[in-house]
N, C-alpha and C positions, 0 to 999 in steps of 0.2 A: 504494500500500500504506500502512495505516496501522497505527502499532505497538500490539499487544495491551495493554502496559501504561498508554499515555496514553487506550487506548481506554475499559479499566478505570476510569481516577484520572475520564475526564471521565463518564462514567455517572454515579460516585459524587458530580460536583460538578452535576450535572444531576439528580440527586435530590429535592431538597427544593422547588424549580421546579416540575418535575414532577408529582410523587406530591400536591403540594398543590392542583396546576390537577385534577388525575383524581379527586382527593375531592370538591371542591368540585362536580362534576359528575356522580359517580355519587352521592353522600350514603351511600358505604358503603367502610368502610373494608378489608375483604379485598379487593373487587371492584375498588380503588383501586390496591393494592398486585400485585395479580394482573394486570391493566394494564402497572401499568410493565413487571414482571420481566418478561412477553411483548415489550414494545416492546426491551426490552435483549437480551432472545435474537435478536433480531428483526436489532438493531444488531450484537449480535455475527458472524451471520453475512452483513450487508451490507458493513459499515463494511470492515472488514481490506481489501477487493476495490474499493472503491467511493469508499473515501474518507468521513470524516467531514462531514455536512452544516455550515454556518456557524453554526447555533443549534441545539447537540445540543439542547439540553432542549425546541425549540419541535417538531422534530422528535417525541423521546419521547411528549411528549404527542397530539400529532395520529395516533402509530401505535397508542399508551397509549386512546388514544381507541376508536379505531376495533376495537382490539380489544375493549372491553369494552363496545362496542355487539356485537357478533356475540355475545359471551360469555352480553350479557340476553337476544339474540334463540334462541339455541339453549336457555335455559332455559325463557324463555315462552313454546315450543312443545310443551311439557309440561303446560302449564298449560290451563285450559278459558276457552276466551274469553267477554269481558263480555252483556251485554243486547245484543241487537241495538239498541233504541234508545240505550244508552249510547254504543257505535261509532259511529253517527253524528253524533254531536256532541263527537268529539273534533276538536282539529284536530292541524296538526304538530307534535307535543310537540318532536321532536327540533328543529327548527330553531332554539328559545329557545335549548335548552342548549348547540347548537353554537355560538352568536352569545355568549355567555357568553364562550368559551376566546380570546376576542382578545385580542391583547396587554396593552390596556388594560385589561380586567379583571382575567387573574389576577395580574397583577406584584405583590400585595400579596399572593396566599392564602395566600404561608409565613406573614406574622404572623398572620393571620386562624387557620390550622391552629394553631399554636403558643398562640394562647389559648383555641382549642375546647380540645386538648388537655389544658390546666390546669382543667379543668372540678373546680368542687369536690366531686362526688361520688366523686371521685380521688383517694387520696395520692399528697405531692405527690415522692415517689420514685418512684410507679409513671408519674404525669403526664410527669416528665422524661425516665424512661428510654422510653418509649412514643415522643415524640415525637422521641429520640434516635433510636429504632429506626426509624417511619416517615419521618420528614421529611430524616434524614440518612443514613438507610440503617446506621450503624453497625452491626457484628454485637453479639451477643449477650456475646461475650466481653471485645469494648471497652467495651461500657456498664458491665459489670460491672468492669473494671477501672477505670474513671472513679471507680463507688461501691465500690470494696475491698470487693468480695464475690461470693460466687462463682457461677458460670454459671447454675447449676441454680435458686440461689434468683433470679435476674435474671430468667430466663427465666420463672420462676414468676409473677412483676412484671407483668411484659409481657401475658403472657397474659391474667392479669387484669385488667388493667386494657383490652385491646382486649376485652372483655368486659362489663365494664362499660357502657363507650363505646354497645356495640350495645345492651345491656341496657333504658339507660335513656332511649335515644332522642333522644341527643341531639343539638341541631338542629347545624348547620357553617357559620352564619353567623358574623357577628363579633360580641364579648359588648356590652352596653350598658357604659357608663361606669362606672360602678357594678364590673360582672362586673369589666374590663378591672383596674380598681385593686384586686382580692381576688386575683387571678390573677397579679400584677405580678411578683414576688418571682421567681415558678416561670418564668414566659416569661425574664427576664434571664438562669436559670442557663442555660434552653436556648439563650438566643443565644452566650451565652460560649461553652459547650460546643459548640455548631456552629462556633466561631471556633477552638476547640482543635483542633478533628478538622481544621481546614485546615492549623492554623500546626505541626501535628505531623509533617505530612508532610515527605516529604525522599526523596532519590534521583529516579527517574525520573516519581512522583508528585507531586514537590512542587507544578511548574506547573502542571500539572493540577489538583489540589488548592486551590491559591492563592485559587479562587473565591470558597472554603465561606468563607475569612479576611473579603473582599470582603462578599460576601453580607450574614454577619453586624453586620460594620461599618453596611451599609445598611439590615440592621432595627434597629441600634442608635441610627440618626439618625429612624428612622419612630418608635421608642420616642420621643426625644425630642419629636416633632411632638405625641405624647399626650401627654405628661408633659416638660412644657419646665423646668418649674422642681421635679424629681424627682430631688437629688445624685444616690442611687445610680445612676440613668440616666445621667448623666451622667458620673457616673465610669468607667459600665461603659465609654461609646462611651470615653472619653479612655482606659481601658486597652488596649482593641483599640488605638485607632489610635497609641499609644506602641509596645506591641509590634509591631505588623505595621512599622512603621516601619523595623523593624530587619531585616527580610525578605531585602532583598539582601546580605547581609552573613551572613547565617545557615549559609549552605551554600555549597561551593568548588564550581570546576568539574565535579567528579564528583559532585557533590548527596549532599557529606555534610556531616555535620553542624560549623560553628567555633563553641566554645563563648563564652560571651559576652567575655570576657576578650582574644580573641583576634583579633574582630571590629574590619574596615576600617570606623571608623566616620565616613569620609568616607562613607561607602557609603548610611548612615541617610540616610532621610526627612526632609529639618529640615522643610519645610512642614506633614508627617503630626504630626511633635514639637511644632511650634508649637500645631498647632490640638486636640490632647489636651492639652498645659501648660493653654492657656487652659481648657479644659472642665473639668480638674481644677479651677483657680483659681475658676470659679465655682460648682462642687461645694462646695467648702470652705467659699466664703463662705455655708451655710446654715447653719451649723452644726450639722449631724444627720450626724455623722458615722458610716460603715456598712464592711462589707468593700471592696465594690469601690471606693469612696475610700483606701481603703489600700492596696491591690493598686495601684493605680493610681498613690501615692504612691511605693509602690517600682519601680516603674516608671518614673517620672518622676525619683528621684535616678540611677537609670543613666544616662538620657536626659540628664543636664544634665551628664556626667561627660563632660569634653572626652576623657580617657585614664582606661584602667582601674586604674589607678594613685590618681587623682583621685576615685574612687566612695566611696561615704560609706559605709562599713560599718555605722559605730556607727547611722546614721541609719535605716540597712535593718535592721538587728538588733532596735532600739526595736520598728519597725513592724511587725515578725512578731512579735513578743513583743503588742504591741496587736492583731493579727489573730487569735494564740492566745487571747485574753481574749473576743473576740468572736465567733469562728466556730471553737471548739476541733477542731482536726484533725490526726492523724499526719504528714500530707502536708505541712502548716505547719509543725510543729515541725522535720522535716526538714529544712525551705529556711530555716526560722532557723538549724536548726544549722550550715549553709553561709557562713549569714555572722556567726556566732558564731566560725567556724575560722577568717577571717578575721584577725576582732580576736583571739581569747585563744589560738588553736594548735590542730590539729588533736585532743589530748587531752578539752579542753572540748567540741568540738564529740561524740565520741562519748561521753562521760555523756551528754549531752545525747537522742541517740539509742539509748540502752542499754534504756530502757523500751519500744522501738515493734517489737524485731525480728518478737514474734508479730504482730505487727498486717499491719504492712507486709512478710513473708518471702514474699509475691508479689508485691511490687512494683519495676521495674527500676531505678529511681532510688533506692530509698533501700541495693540493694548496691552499685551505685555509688560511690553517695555514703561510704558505709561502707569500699570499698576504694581509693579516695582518700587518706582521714581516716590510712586503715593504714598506705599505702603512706607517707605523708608522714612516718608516725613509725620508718619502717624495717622494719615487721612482714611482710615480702615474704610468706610463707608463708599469710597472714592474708589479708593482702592477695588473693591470687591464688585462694583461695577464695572471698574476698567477690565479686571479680569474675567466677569461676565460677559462679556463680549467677545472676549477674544478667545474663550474657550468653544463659543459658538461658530468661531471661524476656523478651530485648528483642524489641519490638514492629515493630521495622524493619530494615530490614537497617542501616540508616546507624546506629541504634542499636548493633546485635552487631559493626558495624566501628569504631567507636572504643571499645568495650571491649577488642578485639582489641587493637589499637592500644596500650593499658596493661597487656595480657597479655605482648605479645610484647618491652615496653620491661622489665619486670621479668624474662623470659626470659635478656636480654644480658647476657653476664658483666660484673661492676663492674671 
């Protein structure tokens, strides 16, 4: 027997494997997607009974396959067949395409997908969330909470832009040189963003999940293979691999979630730390400094904090205050305000957040973060509403258990 929820996390971690081997072999993006989803109904009702095969995704595709050969064969039976003379001078079309799906070929078509995807007849919101949607499976609701906005307009996105995609024919090879460094910018956000959708998980998904972390890491070292001397490249892989570092350490035995503060940081990666320090170090020395050099800098003062005691505040406050200057977002100002309460007390910290409430009043981190702030100044009443809200938005169970967690400790009588 295998459990429905690891069966679930590993579908979703065999996604982007997947769905990128079944495009590159039908050159049609529903027909691609309508593929998988049958190979996963397929696994849903073997796997529970049968047991998970040793390579879910090499699996997916070969049933992802074969179902969307019967798929074109029952449609081209509709259809009125070619010239007699043309049929005779076909040969085995299919035998190419099957000899294609070998290992050694598709193990690169997530990058390969991920820069069709950023195709410039694309905005480049509709390209990320698109490739959000096919290559990582994410729903429609996660993407739209990634970009703080809502379902209906996301989904609107999507649509159009797998639309386009069809519209204007576009090939699903990989782009020339040229294409690959116009496209640059948008393919990074999706690799981080595939790296988030891994490192977010927690409870019974996380190891499951853990892949997507993995994965990304590994098209973040193939970015590097094109673009060796590309800081932001390069700060992106040294962010991944600072954060994932810290993996074992992130979630206790029942896979919830210890926040940073609280983490066995015997537990970190030093090999993982070592080899992002150096990748930052030579991000830096180009001097074009960009976001993910920053992200990656705050990243990197955690990582060098023997104890949480010892973390540089002032130093992480500076760098959200320069990643505000350069990539203005609600989401940053938030995580500055974090280590703003830090250094000057939780009051500073909510000025600071007092302008974002419309922005951010769907997102779970920043009530959070708000009934924290409250709690710390004694405002229980305040408090316990902030955190009512924002248990209504969490996204995971391990999330709505440690809001609980801060409901039920302001619950106890003093």
């Amino acid at each position: 027997m295998t459990d429905l929820a690891w069966i679930d996390a590993a579908l979703a971690s065999a996604r982007p494997r997947a769905v990128a081997a079944l495009l590159r072999y039908f050159r049609d993006m529903d027909l691609a997607e309508e593929a998988y989803q049958e190979a996963c109904l397929r696994a849903l009702a073997r796997w529970p009974e049968q047991g998970a095969p040793r390579d879910p995704a090499a699996w997916l595709i070969l049933v992802g396959r074969n179902s969307g050969i019967d798929a074109v064969r029952k449609a081209a039976r509709t259809e009125a067949l070619p010239p007699e003379d043309q049929l005779s001078d076909l040969d085995d079309a299919e035998a190419g395409l099957a000899d294609r799906l070998d290992e050694g070929q598709y193990r690169d078509d997530i990058l390969r997908l991920l820069f069709v995807c950023c195709h410039p007849d694309l905005p480049a919101t509709g390209a990320i969330a698109l490739a959000l949607r096919i290559v990582s499976g994410l729903t429609v609701a996660q993407i739209a909470r990634a970009f703080l906005v809502g379902e209906k307009a996301m989904e609107q996105r999507i649509t159009r832009a797998k639309a386009r995609i069809a519209d204007s024919g576009v090939a699903f090879e990989t782009p020339g040189p040229i294409e690959r460094a116009e496209r640059l910018g948008a393919v990074a956000a999706m690799v981080y963003l595939i790296f988030n959708e891994g490192y977010s998980a927690s409870g019974a998904e996380a190891g499951a999940r853990e892949p997507l972390c993995r994965e990304a890491i590994r098209l973040g070292r193939l970015l590097l293979r094109l673009f060796p001397s590309e800081p932001e490249i390069l700060a992106l892989t040294a962010l991944m691999l600072l954060q994932h570092a810290r993996s074992a350490a992130r979630l206790d035995g029942e896979g919830q979630v210890v926040l940073l503060e609280d983490q066995d940081r015997g537990r970190w990666d030093g090999a993982m730390i070592a080899e992002g320090l150096a990748l930052l170090d030579k991000a830096m020395r180009h001097r074009r400094p960009g976001p993910y050099q920053v992200q990656a800098a705050i990243a990197a003062l955690h990582a060098r904090a023997k104890t949480a005691a010892d973390t540089d505040w002032a130093g992480i406050e500076r760098l959200y205050a320069t990643l505000e200057r350069m990539q203005p977002s609600p989401v940053v100002t938030l995580n500055r305000a974090v280590a703003l309460g830090r250094l000057s007390g939780p009051e500073a910290a909510l000025d600071l957040i007092a302008p974002l409430g419309e922005r951010l009043d769907g997102y779970f981190y920043y009530h959070g973060a708000r009934g924290a702030f409250l709690d710390q100044l004694g405002r229980a009443e305040e408090a316990r509403a902030a955190f009512g809200r924002a248990i209504g938005l969490a996204g995971s169970a391990a999330e709505a258990a440690y809001i609980r967690q801060q409901l039920d400790r302001l619950s106890q009588p003093k």
